[in-house]
C-alpha positions in Angstrom: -10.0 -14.1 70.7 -11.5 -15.7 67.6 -14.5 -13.4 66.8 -11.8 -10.5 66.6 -9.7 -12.0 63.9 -12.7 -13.4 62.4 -13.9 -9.2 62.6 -10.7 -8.2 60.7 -10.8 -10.8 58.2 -14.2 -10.4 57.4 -13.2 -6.3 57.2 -10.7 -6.8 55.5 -12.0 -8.7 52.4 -15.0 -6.6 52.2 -12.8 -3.2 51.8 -10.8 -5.2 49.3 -14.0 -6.7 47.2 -14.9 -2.9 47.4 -12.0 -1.6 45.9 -11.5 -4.5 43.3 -12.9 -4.4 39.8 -15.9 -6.7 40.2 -16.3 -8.7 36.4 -19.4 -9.0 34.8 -20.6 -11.3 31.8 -19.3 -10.1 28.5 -22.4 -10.0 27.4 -24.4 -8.2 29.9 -26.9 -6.5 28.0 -24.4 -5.3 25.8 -25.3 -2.7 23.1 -23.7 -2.9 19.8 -22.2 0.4 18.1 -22.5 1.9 14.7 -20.1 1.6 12.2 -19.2 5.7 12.7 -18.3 5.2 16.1 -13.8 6.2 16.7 -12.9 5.5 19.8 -10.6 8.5 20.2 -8.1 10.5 18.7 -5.1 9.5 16.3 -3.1 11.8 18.2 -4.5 11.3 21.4 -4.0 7.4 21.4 -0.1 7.9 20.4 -0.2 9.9 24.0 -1.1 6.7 25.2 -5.0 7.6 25.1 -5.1 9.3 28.5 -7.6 11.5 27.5 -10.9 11.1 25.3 -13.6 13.4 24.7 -17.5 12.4 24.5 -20.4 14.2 24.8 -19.3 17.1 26.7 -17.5 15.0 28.7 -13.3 14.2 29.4 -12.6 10.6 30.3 -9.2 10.4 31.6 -6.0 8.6 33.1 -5.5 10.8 36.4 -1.6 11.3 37.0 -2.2 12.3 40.7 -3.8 9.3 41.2 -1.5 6.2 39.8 -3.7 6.8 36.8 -7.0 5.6 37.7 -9.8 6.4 35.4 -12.0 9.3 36.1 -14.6 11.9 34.3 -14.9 15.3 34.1 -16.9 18.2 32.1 -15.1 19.2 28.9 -14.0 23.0 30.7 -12.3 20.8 33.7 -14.8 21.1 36.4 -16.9 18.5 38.0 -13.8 16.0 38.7 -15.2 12.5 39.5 -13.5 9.5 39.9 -14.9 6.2 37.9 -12.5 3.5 38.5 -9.2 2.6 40.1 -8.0 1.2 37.0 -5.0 2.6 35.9 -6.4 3.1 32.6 -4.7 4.3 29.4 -5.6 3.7 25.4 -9.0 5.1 26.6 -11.6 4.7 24.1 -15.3 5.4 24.1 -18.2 4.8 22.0 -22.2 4.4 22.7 -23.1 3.8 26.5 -19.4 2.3 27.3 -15.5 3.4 28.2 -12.8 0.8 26.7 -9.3 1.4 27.8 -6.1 -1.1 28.7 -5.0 -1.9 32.5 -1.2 -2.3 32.5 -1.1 -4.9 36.1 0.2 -3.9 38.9 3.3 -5.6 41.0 3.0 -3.0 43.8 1.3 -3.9 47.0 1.3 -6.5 49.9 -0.9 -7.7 52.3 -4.3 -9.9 52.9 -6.2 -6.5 51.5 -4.2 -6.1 48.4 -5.8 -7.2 45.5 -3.8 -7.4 42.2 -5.4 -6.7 39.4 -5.1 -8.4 35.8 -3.7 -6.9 32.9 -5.6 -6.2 29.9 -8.3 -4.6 27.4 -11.1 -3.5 29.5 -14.9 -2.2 29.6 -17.6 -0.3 31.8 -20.5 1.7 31.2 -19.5 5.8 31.2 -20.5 5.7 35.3 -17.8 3.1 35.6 -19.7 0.6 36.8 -20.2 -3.2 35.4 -16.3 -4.1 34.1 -15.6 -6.4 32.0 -12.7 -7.8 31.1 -12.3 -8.8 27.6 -8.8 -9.8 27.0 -6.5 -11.1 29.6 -3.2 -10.9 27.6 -0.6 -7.7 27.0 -1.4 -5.2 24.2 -0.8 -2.2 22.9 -2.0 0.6 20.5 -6.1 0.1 21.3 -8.6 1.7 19.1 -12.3 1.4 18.8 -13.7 1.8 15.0 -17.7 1.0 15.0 -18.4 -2.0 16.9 -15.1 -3.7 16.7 -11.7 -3.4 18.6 -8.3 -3.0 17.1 -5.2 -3.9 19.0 -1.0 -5.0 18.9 -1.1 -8.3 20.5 2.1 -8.8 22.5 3.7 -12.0 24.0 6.9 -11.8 26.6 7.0 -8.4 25.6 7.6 -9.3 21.8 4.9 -7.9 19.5 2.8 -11.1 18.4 0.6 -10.2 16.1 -1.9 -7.4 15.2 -6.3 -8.8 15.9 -9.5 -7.6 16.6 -12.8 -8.6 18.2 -16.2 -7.4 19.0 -16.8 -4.4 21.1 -18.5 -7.8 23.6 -15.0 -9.6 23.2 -16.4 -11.9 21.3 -15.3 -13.5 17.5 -11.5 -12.2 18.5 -9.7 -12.6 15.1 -5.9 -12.1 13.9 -5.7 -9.8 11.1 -1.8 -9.7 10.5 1.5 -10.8 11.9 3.0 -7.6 11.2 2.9 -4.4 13.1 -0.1 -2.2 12.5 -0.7 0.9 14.2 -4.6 1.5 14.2 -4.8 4.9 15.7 -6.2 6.9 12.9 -9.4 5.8 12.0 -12.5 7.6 10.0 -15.4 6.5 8.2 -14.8 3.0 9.2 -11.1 2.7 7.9 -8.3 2.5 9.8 -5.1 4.5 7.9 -1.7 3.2 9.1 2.1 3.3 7.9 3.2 0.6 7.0 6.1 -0.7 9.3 6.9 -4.0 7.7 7.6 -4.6 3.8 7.0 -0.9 3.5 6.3 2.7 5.4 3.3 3.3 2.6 0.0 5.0 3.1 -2.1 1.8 4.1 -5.9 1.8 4.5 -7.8 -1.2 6.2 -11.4 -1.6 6.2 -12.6 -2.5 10.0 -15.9 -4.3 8.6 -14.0 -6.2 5.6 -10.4 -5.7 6.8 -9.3 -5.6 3.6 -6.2 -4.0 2.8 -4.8 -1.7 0.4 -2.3 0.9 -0.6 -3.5 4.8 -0.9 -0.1 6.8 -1.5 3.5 5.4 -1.3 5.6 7.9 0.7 7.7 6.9 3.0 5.7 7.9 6.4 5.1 7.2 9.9 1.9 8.6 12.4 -0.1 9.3 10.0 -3.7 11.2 10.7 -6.0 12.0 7.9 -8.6 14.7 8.6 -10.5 15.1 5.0 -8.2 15.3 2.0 -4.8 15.9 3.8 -2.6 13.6 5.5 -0.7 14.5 8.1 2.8 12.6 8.9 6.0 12.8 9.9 8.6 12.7 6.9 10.7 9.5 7.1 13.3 10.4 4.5 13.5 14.2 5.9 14.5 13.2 9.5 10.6 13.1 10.6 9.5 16.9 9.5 6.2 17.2 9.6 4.2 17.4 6.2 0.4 17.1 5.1 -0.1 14.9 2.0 -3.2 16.3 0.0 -4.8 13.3 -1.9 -6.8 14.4 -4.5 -4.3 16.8 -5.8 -1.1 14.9 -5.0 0.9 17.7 -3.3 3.0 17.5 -0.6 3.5 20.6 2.4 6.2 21.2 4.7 4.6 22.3 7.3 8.2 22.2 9.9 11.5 21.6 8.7 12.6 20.3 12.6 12.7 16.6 13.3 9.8 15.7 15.6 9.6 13.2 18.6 5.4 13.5 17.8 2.5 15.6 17.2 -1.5 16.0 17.5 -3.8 17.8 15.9 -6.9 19.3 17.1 -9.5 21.0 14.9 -6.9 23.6 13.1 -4.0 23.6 15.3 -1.1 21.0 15.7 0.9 21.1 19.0 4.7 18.8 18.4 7.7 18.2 20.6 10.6 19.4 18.6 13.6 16.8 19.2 16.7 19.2 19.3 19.5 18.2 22.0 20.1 22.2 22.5 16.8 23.7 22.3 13.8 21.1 22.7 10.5 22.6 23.0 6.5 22.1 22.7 5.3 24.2 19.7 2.2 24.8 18.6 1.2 26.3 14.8 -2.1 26.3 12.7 -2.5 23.4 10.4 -1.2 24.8 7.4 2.1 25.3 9.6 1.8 29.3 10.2 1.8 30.9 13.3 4.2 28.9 15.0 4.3 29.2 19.3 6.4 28.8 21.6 4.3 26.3 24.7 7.0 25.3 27.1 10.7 24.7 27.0 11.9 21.1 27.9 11.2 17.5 26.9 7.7 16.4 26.5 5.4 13.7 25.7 2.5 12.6 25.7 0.1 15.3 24.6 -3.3 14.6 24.7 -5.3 17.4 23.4 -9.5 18.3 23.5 -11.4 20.6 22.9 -10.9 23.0 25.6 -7.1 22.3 26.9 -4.8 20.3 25.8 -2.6 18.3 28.2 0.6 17.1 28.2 3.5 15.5 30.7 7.4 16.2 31.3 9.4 13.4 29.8 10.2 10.5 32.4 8.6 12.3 35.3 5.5 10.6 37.0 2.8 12.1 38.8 3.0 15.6 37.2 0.7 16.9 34.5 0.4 20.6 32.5 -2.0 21.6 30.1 -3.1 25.2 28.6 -6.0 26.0 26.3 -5.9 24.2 22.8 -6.9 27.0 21.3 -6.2 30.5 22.2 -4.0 32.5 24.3 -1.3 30.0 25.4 -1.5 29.5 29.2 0.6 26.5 30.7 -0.7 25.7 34.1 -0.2 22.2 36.4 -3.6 20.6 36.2 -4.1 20.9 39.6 -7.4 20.1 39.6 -6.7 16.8 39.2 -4.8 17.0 41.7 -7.4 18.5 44.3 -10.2 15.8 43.1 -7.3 13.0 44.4 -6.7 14.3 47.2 -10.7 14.9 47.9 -11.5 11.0 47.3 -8.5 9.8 49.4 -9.7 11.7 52.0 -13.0 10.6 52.9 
């Protein structure tokens, strides 16, 4: 009767060692990135990062599948999964994906393996992760060779550090809130959410820190000479600051719960108790669109669709083409490719 249970044990830790996230060295042949490299989006890592474009290809949190990490091409076909990690604040740069694992409490069982929270790595096939930071933290983003994050204890922001794309020379930077979401040209642009709501810009190679326009703003994304942001004093319209000219344009009167913009159109969740909606308009705020009626959040756009989620509902995903004809559809697909790997 021994050999049996000895069988199942045996079985049974091999299926789970399979299905864990198996932890390299940090500095397994590790390739440093230039100083040009963004991880992703402004607007995309506000969504919470579940998508990123690179290369022709979509790295992305799939809702269908308790958001483990998977790849696709950038038109939606080819659905593979990478990684069981439920993976969001996706980021990637060079040969390698960085993204945050939230841990999770769900599971029971001698096969259950619980995995560890924190700031992650692999190479874009998914394989060889490494875990670089252990501890809770929020707002990821990847500017040239370093990593930006919110560094959260008990739940209670901490302080705001960074460290090499190898986890290595980890470094705090500020005990104040800093959103590092937008970033270009190696500078990450931030409002300012402690002594003021300013225009900040912070070097990511000297981290020096200085003030580029005093308005009173929050989300801010620069693309060029605008800035765009939500309106702090207006009851968050959304404007564009132009810089060398400093003019400001209204570009909605509405309060907003968010936005993102993607090449020359912005897509925003209008907060109205009676009416709220996902709109869509050009950049210079004409040609304002109707996208779906409801609450939603979330949006993650690229350059073929744009994606976002129903507020407070899990497991359900839309998107419709980011540019275009406006065509809201489940993303399905995502859906099919889940269903596919649990299968087999």
């Amino acid at each position: 009767m021994k050999r049996p249970i000895l069988t199942t044990i045996i079985t049974v830790l091999v299926l789970a060692a399979l299905t864990a996230i198996v932890i390299y060295s940090r500095a397994d042949h590790y390739k440093a990135l230039p100083d040009e490299v963004v991880g992703n989006s402004a607007g995309n890592m506000r969504g919470d990062g579940l998508f990123c474009e690179y290369d022709g290809k979509v790295y992305f949190s799939n809702a269908y599948d308790g958001g483990a990490l998977y790849v696709m091409n950038a038109d939606g076909t080819e659905i593979t999964r990478l990684s069981s990690a439920a993976a969001k604040w996706i980021c990637v740069g060079g040969d390698y994906i960085y993204y945050y694992l939230q841990t999770s409490g769900n599971g029971t069982g001698l096969g259950y393996v619980r995995t560890i929270s924190g700031i992650y790595r692999c190479l874009l096939n998914g394989k060889k992760t490494v875990c670089l930071h252990e501890d809770a933290a929020t707002s990821l983003q990847l500017v040239g060779n370093q990593l930006f994050y919110e560094h959260y204890d008990n739940k209670t922001f901490s302080t705001f550090r960074t460290m090499t794309g190898n986890g290595e020379e980890e470094q705090t930077i500020s005990a104040l809130e800093i959103d590092p979401s937008c970033a270009a040209n190696g500078v990450i642009y931030y409002g300012g959410l402690g002594k003021d709501h300013y225009l900040h810009a912070l070097n990511a190679k000297t981290l020096n820190d200085s003030i580029l326009w005093a308005g009173n703003l929050c989300y801010p994304t620069v693309v060029g000479d605008y800035v765009y942001y939500m309106d702090i004093d207006h009851d968050y319209r959304l404007c564009r600051y132009s810089m060398s000219r400093n003019e400001i344009e209204i570009l909605c009167e509405e309060r907003l719960d968010f936005y993102n913009l993607y090449g020359m159109v912005i897509y925003y969740q209008v907060s109205d108790a009676d009416n709220p909606r996902l709109m869509r308009m050009n950049v210079d705020g004409s040609n304002q669109e109707l996208v779906a009626e409801g609450v939603y959040n979330r949006i993650n756009t690229t350059s073929t669709y744009t994606y976002f989620y129903p507020y407070d509902v899990d497991g359900v995903c839309y998107r419709t083409p980011t540019a275009g004809a406006i065509r809201v559809e489940p993303f399905t697909a995502a859906q099919e490719a889940a269903s596919e790997y649990h299968s087999k």
